[in-house]
C-alpha positions as CSV (number, residue, x, y, z in Angstrom):
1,X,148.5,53.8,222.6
2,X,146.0,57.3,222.7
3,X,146.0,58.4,219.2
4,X,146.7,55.1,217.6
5,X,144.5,53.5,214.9
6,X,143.0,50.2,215.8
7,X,143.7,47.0,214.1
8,X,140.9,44.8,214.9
9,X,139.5,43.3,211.8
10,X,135.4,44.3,212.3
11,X,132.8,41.4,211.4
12,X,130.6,41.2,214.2
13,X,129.4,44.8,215.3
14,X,126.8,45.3,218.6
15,X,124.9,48.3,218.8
16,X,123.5,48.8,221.7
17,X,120.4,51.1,222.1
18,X,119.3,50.7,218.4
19,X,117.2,53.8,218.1
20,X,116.9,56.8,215.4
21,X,120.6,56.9,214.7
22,X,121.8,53.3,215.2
23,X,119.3,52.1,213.1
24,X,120.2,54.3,210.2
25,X,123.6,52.9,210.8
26,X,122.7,49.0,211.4
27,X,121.1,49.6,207.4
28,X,124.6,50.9,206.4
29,X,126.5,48.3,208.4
30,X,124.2,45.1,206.8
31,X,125.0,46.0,203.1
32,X,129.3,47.0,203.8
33,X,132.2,44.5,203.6
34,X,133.0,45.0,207.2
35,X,130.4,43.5,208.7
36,X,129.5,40.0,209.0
37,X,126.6,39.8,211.7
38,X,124.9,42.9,213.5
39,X,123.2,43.1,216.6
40,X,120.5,45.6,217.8
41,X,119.5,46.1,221.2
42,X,116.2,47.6,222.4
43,X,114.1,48.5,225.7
44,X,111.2,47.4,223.7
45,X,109.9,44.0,223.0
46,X,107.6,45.6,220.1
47,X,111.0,46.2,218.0
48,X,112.3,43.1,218.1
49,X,110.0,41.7,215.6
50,X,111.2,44.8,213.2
51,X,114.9,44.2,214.1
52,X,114.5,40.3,212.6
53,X,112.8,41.3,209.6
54,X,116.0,44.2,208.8
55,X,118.0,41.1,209.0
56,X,119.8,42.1,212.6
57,X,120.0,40.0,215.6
58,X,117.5,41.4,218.4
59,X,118.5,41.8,221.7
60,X,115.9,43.1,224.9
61,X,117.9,44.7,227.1
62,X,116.4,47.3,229.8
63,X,119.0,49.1,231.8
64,X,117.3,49.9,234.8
65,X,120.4,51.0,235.7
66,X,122.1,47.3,235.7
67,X,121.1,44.6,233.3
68,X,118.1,43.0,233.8
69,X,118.3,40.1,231.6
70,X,119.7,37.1,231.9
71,X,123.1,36.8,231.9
72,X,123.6,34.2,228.9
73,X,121.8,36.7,226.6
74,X,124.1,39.6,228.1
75,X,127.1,37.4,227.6
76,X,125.6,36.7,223.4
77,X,125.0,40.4,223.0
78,X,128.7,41.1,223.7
79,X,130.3,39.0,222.0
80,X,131.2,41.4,218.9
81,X,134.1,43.0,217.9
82,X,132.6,46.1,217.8
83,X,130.7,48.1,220.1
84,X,128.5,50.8,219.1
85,X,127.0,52.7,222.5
86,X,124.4,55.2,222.0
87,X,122.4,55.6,225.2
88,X,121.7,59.1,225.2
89,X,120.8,60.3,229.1
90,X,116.8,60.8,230.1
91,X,117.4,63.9,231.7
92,X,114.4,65.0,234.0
93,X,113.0,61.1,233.6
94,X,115.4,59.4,235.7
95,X,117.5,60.6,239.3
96,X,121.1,62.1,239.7
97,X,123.6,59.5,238.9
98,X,121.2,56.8,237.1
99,X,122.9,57.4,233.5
100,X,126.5,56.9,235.2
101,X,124.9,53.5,237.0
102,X,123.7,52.5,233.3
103,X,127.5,53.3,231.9
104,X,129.1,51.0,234.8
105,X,126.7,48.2,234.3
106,X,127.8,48.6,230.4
107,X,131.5,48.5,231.8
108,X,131.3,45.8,233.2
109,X,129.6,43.7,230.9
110,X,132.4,45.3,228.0
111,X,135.3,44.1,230.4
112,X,135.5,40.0,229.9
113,X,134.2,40.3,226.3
114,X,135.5,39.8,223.2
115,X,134.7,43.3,222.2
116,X,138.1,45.5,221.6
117,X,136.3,48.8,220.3
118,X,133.8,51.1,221.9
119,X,132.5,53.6,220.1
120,X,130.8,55.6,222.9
121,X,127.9,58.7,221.0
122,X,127.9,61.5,223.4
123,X,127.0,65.1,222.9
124,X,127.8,68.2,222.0
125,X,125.9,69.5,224.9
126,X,128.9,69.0,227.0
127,X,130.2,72.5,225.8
128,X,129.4,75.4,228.0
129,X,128.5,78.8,226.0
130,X,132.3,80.0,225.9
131,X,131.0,82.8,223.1
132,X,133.7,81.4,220.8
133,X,134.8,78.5,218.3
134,X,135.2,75.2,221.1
135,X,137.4,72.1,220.2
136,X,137.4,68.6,221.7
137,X,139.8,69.8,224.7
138,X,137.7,72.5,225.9
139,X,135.6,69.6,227.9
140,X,137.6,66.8,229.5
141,X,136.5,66.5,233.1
142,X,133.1,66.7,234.2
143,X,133.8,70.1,236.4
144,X,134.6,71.8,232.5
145,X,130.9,70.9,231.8
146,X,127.4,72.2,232.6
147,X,126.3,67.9,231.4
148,X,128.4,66.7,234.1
149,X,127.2,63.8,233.6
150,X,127.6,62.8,230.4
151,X,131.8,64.3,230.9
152,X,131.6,61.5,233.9
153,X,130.0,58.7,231.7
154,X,132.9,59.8,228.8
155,X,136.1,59.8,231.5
156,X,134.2,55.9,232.7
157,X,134.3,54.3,228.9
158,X,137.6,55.8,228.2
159,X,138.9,53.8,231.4
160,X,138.7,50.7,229.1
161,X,141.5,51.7,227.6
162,X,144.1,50.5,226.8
163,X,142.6,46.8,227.2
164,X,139.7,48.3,224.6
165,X,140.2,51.1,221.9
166,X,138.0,53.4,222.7
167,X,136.5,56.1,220.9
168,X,133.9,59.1,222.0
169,X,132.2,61.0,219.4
170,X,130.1,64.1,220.7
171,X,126.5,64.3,218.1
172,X,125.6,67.9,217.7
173,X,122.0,68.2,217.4
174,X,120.6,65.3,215.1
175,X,118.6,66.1,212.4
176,X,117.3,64.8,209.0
177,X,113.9,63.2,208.1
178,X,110.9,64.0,210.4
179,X,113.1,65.7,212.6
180,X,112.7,68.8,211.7
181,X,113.2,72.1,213.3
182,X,110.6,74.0,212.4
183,X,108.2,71.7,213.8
184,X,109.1,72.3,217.2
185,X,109.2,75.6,217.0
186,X,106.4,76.7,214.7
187,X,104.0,79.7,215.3
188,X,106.0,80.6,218.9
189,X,106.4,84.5,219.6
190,X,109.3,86.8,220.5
191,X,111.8,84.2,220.8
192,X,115.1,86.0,221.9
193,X,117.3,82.8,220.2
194,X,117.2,83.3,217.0
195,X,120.7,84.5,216.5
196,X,122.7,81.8,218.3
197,X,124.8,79.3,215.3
198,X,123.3,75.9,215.5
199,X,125.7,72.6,215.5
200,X,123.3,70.2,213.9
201,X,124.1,67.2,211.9
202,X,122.0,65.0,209.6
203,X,121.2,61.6,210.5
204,X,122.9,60.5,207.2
205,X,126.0,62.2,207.6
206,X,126.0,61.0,211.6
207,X,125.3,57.4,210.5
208,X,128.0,57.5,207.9
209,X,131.0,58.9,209.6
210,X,130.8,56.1,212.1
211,X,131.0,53.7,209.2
212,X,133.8,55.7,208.1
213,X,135.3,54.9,211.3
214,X,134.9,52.2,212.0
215,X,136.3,51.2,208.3
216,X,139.6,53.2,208.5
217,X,140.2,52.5,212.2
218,X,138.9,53.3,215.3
219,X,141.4,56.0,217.3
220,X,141.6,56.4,221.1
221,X,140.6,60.0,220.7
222,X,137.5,62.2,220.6
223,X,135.7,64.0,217.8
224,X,133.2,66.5,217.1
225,X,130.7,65.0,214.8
226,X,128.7,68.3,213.3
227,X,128.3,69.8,210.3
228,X,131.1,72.0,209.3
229,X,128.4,75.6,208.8
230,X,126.6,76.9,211.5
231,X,123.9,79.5,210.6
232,X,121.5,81.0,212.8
233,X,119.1,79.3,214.3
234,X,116.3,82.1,212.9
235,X,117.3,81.2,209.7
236,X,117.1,77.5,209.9
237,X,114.2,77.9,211.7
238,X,112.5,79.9,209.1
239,X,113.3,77.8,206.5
240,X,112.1,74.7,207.8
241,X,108.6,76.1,208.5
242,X,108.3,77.6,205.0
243,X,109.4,74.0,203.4
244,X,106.4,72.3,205.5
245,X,104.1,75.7,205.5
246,X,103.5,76.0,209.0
247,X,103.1,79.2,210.9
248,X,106.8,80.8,211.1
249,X,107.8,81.6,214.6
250,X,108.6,85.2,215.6
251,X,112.3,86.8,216.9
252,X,112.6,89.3,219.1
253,X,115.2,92.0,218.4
254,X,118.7,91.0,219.4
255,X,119.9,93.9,221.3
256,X,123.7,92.5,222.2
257,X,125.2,89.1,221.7
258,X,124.0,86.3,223.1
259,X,125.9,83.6,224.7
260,X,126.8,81.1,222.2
261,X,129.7,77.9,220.6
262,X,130.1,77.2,217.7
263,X,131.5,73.2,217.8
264,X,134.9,73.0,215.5
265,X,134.7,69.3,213.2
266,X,138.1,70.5,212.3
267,X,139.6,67.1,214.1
268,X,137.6,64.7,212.7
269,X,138.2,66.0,209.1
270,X,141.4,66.2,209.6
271,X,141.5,62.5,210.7
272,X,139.2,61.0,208.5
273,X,138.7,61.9,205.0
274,X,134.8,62.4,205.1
275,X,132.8,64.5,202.7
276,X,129.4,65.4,204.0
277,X,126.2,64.7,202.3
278,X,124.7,67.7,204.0
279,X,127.3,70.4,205.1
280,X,124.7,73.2,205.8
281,X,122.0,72.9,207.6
282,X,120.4,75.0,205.7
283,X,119.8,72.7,203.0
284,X,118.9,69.4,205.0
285,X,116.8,67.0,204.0
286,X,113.6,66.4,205.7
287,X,110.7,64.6,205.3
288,X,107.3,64.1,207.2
289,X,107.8,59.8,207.4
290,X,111.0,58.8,208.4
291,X,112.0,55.8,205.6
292,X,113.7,54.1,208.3
């Protein structure tokens, strides 16, 4: 079945961990022909009450690793034909091995569901610095992978299949709106970085291609989702502070190569006919209040 297209008609679509991105896609999802309910989840009772009034069904559910709630609204949450996971990993707030406990619990709640997709938003951060262009089979086993455990928590969810279809997308670094470079970055000295190519893609773009997706059909495969240029990071860097006028960090001189990847979107083009609102990062859009 791996490689296959999915043929699950999508109406009732569960996102669970509603944050920056799936929020931006939840907007997209309310206003498409595809959808006919969305549910959010959240760790935090204050959202709820913004959830309802965005018109999507609220769901509070911690994962401290396992479920904590009760199990009828577990059981409500999951039933969806689509699910949308995007649980990015706490690394340095939580011990070894608690984002792989928070997948399994997720596993197990998929398993006797309704749901027959997975889209499951990992990271381009399982790339080591090869110094070289990397594609989705660089990285298929957790030993490939300095994030280990994000490899594991991809090899778990793709265990679903072939009951599920199941698809992993791997974010490069997500940008757009009040996420902006330069702000983290601004009036820092001698940074020895400044020459690496950045895999960033706009929130936008991010929330859009899963759309796409899940329109066209859902493959069991994996994709890169980044923009398809990678300038330096000096550049963007630069850039960003002089759009926003803050102090512009400083480089120091970059004496031999350092280690680098540069993350191919070659597959996902190639699979999907997409055409990015913001192919450079360079040109971003940013803003200092996120209209989400």
């Amino acid at each position: 079945m791996s490689g296959e297209f999915s043929k699950v008609e999508k109406k009732r679509i569960s996102i669970l961990g509603c944050g920056w991105l799936g929020i931006a896609l939840a907007q997209r999802l309310l206003v498409d022909p595809i959808t006919l309910e969305v549910k959010a989840s959240t760790t935090s009772e204050a959202k709820l009450a913004d959830f309802d009034a965005r018109n999507l069904k609220g769901f509070l559910l911690p994962l401290t690793p396992g479920f904590s709630a009760k199990g009828e609204t577990i059981r409500n949450f999951f039933d969806a034909d689509t699910l949308v996971i995007s649980l990015p990993p706490r690394s340095g707030k939580n011990e070894p091995g608690f984002y792989t406990q928070q997948v399994k619990a997720i596993i197990e709640a998929v398993k006797p569901s309704p749901v027959q997709e997975v889209v499951f938003v990992s990271s381009t951060s399982v790339y080591p610095d090869l110094n070289r262009t990397v594609i989705e089979e660089d990285v298929t086993l957790p030993e490939h992978s300095t994030a280990r455990e994000m490899v594991l928590a991809e090899n778990l969810i793709e265990a679903l299949r072939p009951e599920k279809t199941v698809g992993i997308l791997r974010f490069g670094g997500l940008l757009g709106y009040n996420r902006i470079p330069g702000k983290y970055v601004q009036g820092q000295k001698d940074m020895s970085t400044g020459e690496i190519p950045v895999n960033y893609i706009h929130r936008d773009d991010g929330a859009a291609i899963i759309l796409t997706i899940l329109k066209l059909g859902l493959k069991n495969e994996t994709f890169n989702v980044v923009a398809p240029l990678h300038p330096p990071r000096k550049s963007v860097y630069l850039d960003t502070c002089a759009q926003f006028d803050w102090e512009a960090p400083t480089f120091l001189p970059t004496p031999q190569s350092p280690d680098f990847k540069v993350v191919s979107n070659e597959k996902l083009i190639r699979s999907y006919p997409y055409e990015f609102l913001y192919p450079d990062p360079l040109r971003f859009m940013y803003t200092l209040e996120d209209p989400v």
